[in-house]
C-alpha positions in Angstrom: -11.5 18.0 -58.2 -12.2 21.6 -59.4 -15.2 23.2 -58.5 -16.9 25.9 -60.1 -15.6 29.5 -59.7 -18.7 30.5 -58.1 -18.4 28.0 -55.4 -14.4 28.9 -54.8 -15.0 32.4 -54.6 -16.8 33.7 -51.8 -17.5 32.2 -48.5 -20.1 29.2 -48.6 -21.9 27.8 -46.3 -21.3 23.7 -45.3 -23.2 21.3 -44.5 -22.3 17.6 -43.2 -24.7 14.9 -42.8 -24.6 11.2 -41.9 -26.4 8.9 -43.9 -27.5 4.8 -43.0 -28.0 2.4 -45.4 -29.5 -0.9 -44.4 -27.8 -3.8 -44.3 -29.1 -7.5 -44.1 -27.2 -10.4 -44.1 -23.6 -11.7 -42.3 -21.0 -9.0 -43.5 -17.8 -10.6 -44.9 -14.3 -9.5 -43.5 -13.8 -7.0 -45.6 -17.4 -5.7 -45.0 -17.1 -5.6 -41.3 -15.5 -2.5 -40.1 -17.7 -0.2 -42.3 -21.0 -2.1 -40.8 -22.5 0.1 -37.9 -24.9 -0.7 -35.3 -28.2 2.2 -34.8 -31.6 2.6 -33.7 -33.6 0.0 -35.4 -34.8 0.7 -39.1 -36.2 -0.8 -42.3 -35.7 -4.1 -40.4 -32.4 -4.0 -39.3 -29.8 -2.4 -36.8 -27.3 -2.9 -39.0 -26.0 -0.7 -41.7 -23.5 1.0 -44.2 -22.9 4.6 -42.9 -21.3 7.6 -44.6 -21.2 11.1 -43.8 -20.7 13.5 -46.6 -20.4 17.7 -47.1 -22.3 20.0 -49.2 -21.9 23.2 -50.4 -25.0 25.2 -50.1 -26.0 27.8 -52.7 -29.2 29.5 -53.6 -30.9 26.7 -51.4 -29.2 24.1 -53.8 -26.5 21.6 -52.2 -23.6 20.5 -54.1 -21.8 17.5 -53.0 -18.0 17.9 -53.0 -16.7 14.7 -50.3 -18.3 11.5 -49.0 -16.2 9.3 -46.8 -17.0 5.8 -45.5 -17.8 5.3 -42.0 -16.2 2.5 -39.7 -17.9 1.3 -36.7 -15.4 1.7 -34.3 -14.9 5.9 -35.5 -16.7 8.5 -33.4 -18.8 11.4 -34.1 -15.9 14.0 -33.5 -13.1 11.3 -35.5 -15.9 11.7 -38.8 -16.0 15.6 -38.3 -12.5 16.2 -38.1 -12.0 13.9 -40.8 -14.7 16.3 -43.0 -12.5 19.5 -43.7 -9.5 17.9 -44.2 -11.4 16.2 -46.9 -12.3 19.5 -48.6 -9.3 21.2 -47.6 -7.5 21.2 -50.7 -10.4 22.7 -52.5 -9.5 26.0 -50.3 -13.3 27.0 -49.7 -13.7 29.7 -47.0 -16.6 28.4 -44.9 -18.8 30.9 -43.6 -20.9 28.5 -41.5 -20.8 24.8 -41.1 -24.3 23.1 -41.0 -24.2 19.8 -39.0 -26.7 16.8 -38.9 -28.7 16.2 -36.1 -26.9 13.1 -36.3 -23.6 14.7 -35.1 -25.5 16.3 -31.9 -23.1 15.2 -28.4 -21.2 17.5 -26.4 -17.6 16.7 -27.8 -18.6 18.0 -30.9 -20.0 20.8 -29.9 -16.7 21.5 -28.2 -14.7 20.1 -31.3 -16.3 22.8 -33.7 -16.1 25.1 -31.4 -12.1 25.4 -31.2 -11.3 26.3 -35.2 -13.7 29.6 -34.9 -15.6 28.1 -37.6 -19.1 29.5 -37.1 -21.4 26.5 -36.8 -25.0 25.5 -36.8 -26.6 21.8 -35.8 -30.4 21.2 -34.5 -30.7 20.8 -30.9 -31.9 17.7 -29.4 -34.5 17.9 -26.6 -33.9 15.4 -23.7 -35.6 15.3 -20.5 -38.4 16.6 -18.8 -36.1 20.1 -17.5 -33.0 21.7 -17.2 -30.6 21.1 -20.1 -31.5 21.7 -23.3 -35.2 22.9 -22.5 -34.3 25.4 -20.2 -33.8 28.5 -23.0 -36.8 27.5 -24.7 -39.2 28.8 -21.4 -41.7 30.9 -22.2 -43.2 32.0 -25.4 
């Protein structure tokens, strides 16, 4: 894939998301693996999932990977399995923006051993402590 030279050169900043797609119906054997199990929506707790990476650029994205998800893969296998996607586009990522979707402590960890400078939308749980405790006062 060749990108354009504005995107290789430079640092950019990344951003992953994970996307559902319904799905209705008795999956097939083939369809199986990739159907996941989520919060109910549109009807169903069943979907198709992906997770794909952006390049962000003048508060444009650019999609440059998508990769099926199965339902027996973990958050951390997916984001792992995001740069080495893009890796052989040889983008220097100045900060990788993650989907609230990826929010758990083992990815936290995860991103935090490549010193990749990284960003993801905190989820408030609980009544105190946590989470909530920083955001104290006014």
């Amino acid at each position: 894939m060749r990108l354009p030279p504005r995107i290789v050169n430079g640092e950019q900043s990344i951003a992953a998301d994970l996307n559902l797609i319904p799905y209705y119906g008795i999956p097939n054997p083939e369809e199986k693996p990739y159907i996941v199990r989520s919060q109910a929506e549109a009807g169903t707790c069943s979907f198709y999932a992906y997770a794909a990476v952006y390049v962000i650029r003048k508060n444009k994205r650019v999609t440059i990977a998508i990769i099926a998800v199965r339902h027996d893969e973990t958050y951390v296998s997916i984001i792992t399995r995001l740069p080495d996607k893009i890796s052989c586009l040889n983008l220097r990522i100045a900060c990788l923006h993650i989907d609230r979707g990826f929010f758990s402590v083992p990815v936290i960890r995860r991103q935090k051993a490549p010193d990749i400078p990284f960003a993801t939308p905190v989820i408030i749980r609980g009544k105190k402590g946590g989470a909530r405790q920083p955001l104290k006062g006014g």
